[in-house]
N, C-alpha and C positions, 0 to 999 in steps of 0.2 A: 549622539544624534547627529552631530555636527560631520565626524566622520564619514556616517550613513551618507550623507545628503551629498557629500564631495564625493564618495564613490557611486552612486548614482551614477552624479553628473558625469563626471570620467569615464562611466560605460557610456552614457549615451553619446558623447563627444569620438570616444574610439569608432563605436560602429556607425558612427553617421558620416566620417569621414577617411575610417580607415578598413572598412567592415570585415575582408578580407586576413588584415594583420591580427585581428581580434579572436578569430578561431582558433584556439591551439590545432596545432597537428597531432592524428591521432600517437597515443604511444602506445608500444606494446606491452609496458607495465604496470597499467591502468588498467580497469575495472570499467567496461561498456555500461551502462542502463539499460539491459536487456527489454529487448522491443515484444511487445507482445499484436497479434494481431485484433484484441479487443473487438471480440463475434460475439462477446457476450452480451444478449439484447434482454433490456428489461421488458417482457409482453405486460405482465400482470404483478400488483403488489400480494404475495405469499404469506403477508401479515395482517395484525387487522386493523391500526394506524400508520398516518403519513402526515409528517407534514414538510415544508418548503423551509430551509435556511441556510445563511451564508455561512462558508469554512474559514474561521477565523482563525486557526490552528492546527499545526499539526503535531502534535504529541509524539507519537511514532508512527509506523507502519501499519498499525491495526487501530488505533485510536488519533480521533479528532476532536476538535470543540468548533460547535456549529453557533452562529447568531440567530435566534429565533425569536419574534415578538418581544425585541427589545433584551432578550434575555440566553446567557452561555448556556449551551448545554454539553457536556461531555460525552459524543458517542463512541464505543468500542465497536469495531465491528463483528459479527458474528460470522459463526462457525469458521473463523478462519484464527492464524498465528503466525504472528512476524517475527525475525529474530531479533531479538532483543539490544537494547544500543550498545552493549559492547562485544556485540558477535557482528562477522563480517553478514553484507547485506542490511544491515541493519539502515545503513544510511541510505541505500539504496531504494531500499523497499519507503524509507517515508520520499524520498525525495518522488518517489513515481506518485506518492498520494498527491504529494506536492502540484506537481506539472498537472493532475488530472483535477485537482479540485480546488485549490487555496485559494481564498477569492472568490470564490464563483459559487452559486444558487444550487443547489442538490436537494434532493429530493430524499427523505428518510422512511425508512418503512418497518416496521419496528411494531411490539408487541406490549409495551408499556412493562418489558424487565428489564433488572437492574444485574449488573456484577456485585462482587463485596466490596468493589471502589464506589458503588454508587453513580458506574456509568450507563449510560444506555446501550441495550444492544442492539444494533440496526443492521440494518442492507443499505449502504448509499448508492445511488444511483446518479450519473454525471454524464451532462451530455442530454439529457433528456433519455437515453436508453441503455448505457453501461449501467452493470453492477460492480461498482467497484471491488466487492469484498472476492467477486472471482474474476474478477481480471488481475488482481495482486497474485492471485493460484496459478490461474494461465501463465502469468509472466516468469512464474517461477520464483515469486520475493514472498509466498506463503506457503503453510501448510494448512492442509484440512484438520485442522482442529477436533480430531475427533474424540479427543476427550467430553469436549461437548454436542458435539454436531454428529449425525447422523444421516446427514443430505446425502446421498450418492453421489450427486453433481461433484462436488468440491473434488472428492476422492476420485473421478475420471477425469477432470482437470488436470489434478497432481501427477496422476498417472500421465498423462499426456506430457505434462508441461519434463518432465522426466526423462520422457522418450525422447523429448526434440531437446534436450539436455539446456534450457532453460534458466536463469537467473542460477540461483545457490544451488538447482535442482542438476546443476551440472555436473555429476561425479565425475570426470574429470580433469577439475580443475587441478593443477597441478600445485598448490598452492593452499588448497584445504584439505582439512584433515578432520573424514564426516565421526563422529559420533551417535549413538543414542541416550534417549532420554525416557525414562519412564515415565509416562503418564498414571497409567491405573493398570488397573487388572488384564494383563494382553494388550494393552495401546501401548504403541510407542509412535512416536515421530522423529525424523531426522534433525539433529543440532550442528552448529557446525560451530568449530573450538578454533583457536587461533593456534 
């Protein structure tokens, strides 16, 4: 804890007096946080509960733990899939959940089911009008989960986020080496292996 509090202080002493020297310079060995342009607006909730709570957690790229009326709740997000924490992106894809929600009041919308973890599965929504679960698509740090999900949306997302050669969605990348993975019967989704 003690650690924590001194490196705190340390960043905020660097960029308060030194702000400039604190930026690394990009390098070209590193792995960008692919930027998404986040057009996805929430008009209307899709499900038939919502309620309001803080992200006190972030699990992975697909799942979080929310504070609500005093009480943890674990949501998954739905119809989407992040890769998992020891495929590349993985850190990625939470660190974007991260920047978009930790901390902060969201909005869940959700159908009162569960996974076989006994998580929620939701839509979060951030910002007052992003859905998070397809701005992780757009960005390119998911897939449309269609082992479950049958939305269109997610699947022209993909398809897009693809085209403009996006986060993991980048074939590409010189440096990964894509994969498939059997989901079921005729699905498959792209994995990507070290």
């Amino acid at each position: 804890m003690c650690k924590m509090v001194w490196y705190k202080l340390l960043l905020v002493l660097c960029f308060t007096f030194f702000p400039e020297s604190c930026v690394p310079p990009p390098s070209s060995g590193t792995q960008q946080l692919p930027t998404a342009p986040l057009t996805i607006i929430a008009t209307a909730n899709p499900n038939k509960y919502e309620f309001v709570g803080e992200v006190i957690g972030i699990k992975d790229g697909d799942t979080v733990e929310v504070l609500h009326n005093n009480q943890s709740t674990v949501v998954r997000l739905e119809h989407i899939d992040c890769p998992e924490k020891k495929q590349p992106y993985a850190t990625q894809a939470k660190q974007f959940v991260s920047d978009n929600c930790f901390g902060k009041n969201v909005k869940i919308w959700h159908n009162n089911k569960h996974d076989r973890y006994q998580r929620l599965l939701a839509l979060i929504v951030f910002n007052d009008s992003v859905v998070l679960n397809k701005a992780l698509v757009q960005a390119g740090l998911a897939w449309h989960y269609t082992k479950y999900s049958t939305d269109q949306t997610y699947q022209d997302l993909q398809n897009e986020a693809e085209a403009q050669k996006r986060g993991f969605l980048d074939f590409a990348q010189p440096n990964s080496a894509l994969g498939k993975t059997r989901l079921g019967q005729n699905q498959t989704h792209r994995v990507i292996y070290d």
